[in-house]
PAZAPA-4460 file (N, C-alpha, C; in steps of 0.05 Angstrom, whole numbers, plus 32768, in hexadecimal, padded with zeros to 4 digits):
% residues 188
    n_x    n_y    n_z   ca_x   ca_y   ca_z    c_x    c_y    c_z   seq   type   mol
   8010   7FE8   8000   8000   8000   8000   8011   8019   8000     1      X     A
   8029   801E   800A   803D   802D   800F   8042   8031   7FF9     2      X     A
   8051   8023   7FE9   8059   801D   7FD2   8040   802E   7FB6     3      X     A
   802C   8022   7FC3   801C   8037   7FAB   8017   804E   7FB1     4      X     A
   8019   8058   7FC7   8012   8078   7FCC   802D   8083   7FC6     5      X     A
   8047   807D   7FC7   8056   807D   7FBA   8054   808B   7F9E     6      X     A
   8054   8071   7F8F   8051   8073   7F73   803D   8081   7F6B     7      X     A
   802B   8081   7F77   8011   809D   7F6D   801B   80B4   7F7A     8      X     A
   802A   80BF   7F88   803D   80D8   7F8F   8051   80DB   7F7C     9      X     A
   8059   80CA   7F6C   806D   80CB   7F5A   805A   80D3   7F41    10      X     A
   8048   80CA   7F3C   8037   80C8   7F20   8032   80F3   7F23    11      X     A
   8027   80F0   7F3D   800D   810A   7F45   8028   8122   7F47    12      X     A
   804B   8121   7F49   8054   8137   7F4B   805C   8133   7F2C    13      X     A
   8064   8118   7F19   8068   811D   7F00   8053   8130   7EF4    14      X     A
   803B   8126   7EF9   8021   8139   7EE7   801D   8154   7EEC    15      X     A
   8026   8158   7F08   802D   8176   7F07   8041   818A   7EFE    16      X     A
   8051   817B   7EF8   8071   8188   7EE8   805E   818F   7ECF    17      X     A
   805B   8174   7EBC   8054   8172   7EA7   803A   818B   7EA7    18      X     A
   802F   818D   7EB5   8018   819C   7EB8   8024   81C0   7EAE    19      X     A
   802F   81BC   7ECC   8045   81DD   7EC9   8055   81E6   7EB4    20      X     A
   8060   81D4   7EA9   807C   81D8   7E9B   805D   81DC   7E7C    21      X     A
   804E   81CB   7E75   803B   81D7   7E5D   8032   81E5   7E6A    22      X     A
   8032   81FB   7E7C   8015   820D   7E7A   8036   8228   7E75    23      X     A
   8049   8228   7E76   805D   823A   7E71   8064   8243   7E53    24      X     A
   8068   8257   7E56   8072   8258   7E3E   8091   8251   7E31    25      X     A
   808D   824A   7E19   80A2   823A   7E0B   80BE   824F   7E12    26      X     A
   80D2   8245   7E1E   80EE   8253   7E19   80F5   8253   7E02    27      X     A
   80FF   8266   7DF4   8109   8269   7DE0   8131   8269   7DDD    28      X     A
   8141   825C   7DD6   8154   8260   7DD5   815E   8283   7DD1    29      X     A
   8177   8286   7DDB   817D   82A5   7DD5   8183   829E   7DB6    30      X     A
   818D   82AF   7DAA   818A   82B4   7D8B   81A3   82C9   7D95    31      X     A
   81B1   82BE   7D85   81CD   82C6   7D7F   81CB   82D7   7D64    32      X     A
   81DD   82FC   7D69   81D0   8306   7D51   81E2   8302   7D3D    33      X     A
   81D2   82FF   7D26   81E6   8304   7D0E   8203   831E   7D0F    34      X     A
   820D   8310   7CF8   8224   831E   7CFA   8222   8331   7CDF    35      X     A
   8223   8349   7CEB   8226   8360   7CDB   822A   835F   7CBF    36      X     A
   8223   8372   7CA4   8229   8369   7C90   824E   8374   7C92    37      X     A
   8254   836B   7C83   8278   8375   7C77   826D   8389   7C69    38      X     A
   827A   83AB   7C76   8271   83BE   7C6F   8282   83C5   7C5A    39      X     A
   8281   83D5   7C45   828E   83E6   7C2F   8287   8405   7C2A    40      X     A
   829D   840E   7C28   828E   842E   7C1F   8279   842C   7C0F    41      X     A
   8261   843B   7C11   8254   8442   7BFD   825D   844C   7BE9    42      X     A
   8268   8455   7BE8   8279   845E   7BCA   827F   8449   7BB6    43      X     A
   8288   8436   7BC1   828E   8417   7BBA   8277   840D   7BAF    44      X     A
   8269   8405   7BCB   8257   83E8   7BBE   8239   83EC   7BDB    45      X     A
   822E   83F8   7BD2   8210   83F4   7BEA   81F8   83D3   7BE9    46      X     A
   8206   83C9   7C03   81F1   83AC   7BFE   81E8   83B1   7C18    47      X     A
   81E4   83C3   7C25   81DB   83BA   7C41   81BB   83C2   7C3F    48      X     A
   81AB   83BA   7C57   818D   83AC   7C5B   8185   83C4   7C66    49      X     A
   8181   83D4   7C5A   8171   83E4   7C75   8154   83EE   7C6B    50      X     A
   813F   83E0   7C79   8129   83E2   7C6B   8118   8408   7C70    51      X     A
   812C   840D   7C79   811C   8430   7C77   812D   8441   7C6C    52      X     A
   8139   8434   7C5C   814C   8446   7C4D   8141   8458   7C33    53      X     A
   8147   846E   7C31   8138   8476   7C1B   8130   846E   7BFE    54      X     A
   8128   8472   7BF0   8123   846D   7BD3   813A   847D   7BC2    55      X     A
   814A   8491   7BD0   815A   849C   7BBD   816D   84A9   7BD0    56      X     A
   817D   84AF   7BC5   8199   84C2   7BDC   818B   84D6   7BE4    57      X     A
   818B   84D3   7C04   8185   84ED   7C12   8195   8509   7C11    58      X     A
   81A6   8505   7C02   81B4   851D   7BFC   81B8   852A   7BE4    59      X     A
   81A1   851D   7BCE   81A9   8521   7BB0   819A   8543   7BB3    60      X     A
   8181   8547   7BBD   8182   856A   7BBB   8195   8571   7BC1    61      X     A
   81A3   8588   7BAF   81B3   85A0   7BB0   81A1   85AD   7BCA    62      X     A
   818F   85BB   7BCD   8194   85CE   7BF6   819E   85BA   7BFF    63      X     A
   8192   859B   7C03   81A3   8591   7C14   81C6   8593   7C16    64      X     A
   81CE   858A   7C06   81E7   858C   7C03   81FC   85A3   7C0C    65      X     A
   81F1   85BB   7C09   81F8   85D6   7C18   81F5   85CA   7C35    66      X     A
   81DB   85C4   7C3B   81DA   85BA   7C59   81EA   85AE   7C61    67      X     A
   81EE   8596   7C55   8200   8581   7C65   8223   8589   7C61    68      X     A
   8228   859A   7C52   8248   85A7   7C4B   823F   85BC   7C6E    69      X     A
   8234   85B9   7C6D   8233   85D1   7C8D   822C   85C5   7CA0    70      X     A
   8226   85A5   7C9F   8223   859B   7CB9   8239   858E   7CC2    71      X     A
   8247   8586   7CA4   8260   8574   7C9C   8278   8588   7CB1    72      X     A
   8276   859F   7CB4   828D   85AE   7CBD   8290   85B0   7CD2    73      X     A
   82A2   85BD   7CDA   82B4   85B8   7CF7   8293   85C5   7D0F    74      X     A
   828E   85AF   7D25   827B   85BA   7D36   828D   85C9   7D4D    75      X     A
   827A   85E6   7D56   8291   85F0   7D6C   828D   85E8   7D8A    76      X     A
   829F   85F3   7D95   829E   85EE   7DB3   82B0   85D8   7DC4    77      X     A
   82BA   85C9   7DA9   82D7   85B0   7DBD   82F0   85B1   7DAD    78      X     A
   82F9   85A7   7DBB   831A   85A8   7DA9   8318   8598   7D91    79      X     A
   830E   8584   7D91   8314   8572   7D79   82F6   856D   7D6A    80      X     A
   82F1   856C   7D50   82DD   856F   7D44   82C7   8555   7D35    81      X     A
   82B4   854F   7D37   82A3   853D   7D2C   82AC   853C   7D16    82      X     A
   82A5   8529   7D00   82A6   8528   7CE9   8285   8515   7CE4    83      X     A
   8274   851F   7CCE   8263   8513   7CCA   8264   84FC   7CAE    84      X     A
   824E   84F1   7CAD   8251   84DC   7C96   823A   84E3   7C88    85      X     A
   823B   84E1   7C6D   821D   84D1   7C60   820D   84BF   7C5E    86      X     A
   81FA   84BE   7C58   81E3   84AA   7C5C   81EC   848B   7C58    87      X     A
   81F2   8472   7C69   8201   8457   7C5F   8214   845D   7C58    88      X     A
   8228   846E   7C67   8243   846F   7C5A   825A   846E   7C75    89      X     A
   826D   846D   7C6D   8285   8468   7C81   829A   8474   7C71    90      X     A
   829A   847E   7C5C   82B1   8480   7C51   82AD   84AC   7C52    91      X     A
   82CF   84AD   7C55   82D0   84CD   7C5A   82D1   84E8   7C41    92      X     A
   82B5   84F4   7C4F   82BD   8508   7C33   82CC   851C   7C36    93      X     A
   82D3   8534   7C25   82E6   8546   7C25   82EB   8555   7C3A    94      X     A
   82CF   855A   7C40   82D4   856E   7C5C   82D2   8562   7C7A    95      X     A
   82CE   8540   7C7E   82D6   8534   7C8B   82F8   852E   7C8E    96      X     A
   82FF   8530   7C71   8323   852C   7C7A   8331   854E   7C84    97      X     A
   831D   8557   7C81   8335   8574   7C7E   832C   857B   7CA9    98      X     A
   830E   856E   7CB0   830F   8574   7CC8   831F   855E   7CDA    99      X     A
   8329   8543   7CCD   8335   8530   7CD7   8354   853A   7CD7   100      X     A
   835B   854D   7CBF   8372   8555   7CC6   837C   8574   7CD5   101      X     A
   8366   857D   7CD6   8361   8590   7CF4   8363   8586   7D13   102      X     A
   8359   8569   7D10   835D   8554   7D2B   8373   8549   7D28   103      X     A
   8382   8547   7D13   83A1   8537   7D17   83BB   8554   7D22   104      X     A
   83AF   8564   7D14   83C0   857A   7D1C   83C3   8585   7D40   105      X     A
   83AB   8587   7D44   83A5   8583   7D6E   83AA   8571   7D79   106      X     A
   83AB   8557   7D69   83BF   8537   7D75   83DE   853C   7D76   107      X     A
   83E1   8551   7D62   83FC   8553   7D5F   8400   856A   7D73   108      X     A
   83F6   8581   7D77   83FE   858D   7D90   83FB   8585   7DB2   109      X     A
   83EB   856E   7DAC   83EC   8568   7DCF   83EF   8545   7DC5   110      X     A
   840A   8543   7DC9   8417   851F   7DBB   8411   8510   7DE5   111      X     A
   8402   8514   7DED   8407   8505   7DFF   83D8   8502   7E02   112      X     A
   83C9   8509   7DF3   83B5   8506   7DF6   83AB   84EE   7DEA   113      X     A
   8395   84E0   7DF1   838F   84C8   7DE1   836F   84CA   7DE0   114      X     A
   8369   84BD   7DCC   834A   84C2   7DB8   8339   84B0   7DBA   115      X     A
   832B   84A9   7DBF   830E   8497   7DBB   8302   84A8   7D9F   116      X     A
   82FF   8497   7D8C   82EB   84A0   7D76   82D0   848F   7D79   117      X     A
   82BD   8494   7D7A   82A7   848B   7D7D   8291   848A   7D67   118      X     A
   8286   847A   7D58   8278   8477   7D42   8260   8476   7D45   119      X     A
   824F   8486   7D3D   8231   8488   7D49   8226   8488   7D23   120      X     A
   820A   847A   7D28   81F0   8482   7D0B   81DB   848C   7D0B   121      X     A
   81CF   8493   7D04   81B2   849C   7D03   81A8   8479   7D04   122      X     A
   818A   8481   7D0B   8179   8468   7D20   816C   845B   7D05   123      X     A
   8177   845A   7CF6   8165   844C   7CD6   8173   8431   7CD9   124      X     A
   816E   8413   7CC9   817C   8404   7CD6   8174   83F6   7CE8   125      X     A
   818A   83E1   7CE9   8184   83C9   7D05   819B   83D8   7D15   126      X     A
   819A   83CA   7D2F   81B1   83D0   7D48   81C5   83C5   7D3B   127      X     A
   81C2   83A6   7D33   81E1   83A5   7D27   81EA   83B0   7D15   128      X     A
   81DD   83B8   7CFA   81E7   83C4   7CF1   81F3   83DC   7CF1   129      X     A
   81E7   83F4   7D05   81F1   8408   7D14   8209   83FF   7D18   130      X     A
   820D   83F0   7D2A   8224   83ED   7D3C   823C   83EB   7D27   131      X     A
   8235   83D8   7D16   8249   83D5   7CFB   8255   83E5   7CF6   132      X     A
   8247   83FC   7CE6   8241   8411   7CD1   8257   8420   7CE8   133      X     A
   8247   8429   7D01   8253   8442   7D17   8276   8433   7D13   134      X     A
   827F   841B   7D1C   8297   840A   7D1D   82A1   841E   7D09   135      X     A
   829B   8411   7CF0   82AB   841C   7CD1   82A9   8438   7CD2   136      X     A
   829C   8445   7CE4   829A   8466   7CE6   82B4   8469   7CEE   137      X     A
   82BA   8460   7D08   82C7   846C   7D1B   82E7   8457   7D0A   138      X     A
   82E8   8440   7CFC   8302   843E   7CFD   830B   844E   7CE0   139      X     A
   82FF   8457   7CD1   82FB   8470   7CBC   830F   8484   7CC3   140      X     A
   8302   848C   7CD6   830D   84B0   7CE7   832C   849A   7CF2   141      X     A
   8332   8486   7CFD   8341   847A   7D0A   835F   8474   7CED   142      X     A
   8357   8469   7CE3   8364   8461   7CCA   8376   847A   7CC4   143      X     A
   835D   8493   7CBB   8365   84B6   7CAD   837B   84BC   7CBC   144      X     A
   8371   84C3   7CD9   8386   84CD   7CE9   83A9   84B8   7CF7   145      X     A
   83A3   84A3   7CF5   83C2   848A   7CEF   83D5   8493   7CD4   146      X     A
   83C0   849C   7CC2   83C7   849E   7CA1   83D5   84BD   7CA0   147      X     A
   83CA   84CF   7CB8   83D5   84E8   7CB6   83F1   84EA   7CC9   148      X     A
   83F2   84D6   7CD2   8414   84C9   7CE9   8409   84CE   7D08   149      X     A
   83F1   84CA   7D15   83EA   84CD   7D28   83E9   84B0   7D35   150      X     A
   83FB   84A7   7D4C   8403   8492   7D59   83E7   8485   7D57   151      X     A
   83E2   8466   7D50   83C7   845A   7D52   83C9   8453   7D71   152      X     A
   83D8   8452   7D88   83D4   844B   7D9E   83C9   845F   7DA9   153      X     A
   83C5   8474   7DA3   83BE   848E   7DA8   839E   8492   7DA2   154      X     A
   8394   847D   7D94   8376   847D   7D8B   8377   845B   7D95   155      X     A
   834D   8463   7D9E   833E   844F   7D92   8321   8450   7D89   156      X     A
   8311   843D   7D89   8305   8443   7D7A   82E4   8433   7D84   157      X     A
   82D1   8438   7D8B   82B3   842F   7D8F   82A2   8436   7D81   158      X     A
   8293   842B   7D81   8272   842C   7D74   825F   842D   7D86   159      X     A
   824E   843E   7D84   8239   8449   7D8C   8219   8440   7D82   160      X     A
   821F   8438   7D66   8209   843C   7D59   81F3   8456   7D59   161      X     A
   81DF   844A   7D54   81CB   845F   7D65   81C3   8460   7D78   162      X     A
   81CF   845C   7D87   81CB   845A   7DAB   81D0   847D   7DB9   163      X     A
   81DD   8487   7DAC   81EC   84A5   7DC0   81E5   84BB   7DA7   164      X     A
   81D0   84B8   7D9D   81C9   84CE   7D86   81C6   84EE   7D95   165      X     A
   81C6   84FB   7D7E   81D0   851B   7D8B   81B7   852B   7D86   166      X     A
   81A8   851E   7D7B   8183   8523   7D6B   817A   8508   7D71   167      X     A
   8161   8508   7D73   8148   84FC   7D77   8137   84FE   7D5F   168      X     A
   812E   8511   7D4F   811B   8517   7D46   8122   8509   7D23   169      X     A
   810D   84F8   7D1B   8107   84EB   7D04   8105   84FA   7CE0   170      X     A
   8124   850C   7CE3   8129   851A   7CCA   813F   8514   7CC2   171      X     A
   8141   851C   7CA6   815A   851C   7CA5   8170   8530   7CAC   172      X     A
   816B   8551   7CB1   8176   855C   7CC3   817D   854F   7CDC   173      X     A
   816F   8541   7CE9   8178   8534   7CFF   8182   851B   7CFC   174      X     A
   8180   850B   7CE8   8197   84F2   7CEA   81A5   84F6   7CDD   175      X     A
   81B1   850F   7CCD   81C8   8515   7CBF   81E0   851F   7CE0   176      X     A
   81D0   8526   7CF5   81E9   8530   7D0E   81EB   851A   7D16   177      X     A
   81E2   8508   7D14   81E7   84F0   7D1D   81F5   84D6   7D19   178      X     A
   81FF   84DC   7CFE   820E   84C8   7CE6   822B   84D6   7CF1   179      X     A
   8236   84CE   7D03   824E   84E4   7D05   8267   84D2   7D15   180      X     A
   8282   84D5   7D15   8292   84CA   7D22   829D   84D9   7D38   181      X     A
   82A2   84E1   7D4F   82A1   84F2   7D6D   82BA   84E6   7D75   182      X     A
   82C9   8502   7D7D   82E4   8502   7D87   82EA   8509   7DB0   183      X     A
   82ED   84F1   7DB5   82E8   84F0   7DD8   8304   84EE   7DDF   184      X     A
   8309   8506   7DE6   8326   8503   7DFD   8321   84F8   7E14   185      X     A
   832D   84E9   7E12   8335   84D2   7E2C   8347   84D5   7E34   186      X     A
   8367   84D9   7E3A   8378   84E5   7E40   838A   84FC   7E38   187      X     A
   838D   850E   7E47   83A4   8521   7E42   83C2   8519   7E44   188      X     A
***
């Protein structure tokens, strides 16, 4: 008799597992994210995904283009200066190198300071791809300034993505300040 109250205590706590464990919801494994596409200048070759990307270059109007030659330029108030990008791009335009070599020149007057370049995008896009895109921002500006004789131990280099945007607001005035590579003194 022992023996069966037993085994029906064995049956009566199985059926309650079984009970509990279906009335839960299914765990899902974590999901490991894909790996970024292999980015290229736009200038090159554009294959990346981004489903809110425009129908045409956000920069093909002429006003714009005045605009962005004036957003492109040196911003005031710190020692060392932003450089911005275009729309899916990583690669540097004219007045990005001439403010990159305005920042190698202040590397060269204070040789004992060291740089964080930080790579930030406008919020269009996945996170990973942000993060990518911001990467190839910031080793861009990283690359320019090694290429102008500025010690690479002296830089490095993060991504931001769109996580630390400088605008909020859903324009392209505002995700053109945002497409930008940021110069963080970290040491003197």
């Amino acid at each position: 008799m022992q023996s069966l109250f037993r085994w029906c205590g064995w049956v009566g706590c199985s059926l309650l597992i079984v009970v509990f464990l279906s009335a839960c919801p299914a765990r899902q494994s974590p999901r490991t994210p894909d790996a970024p596409p292999a980015l290229t200048p736009s200038s090159q070759q554009s294959g990346f995904d981004i489903s809110t990307a425009p129908d045409e270059d956000p920069l093909s109007d002429p006003g714009r283009r005045v605009e962005t030659r004036i957003a492109d330029g040196p911003q005031t108030g710190g020692e060392l200066q932003d450089i911005r990008f275009d729309y899916d791009a990583f690669d540097l335009s004219p007045t990005a190198r001439e403010v990159l070599q305005t920042n190698a020149d202040w590397l060269r007057r204070n040789p004992t300071a060291r740089v964080e370049i930080e790579g930030h995008c406008d919020n269009r896009g996945t996170v990973e791809y942000n993060l990518a895109l911001g990467s190839e921002r910031a080793r861009s500006a990283y690359d320019y300034l090694v290429s102008l004789g500025i010690a690479s131990d002296r830089l490095s280099t993060i991504s931001y993505g769109e996580e630390a945007p400088l605008c909020a607001e859903d324009s392209e005035a505002c995700w053109r300040q945002n497409r930008r590579a940021h110069f963080l003194i970290i040491s003197r």
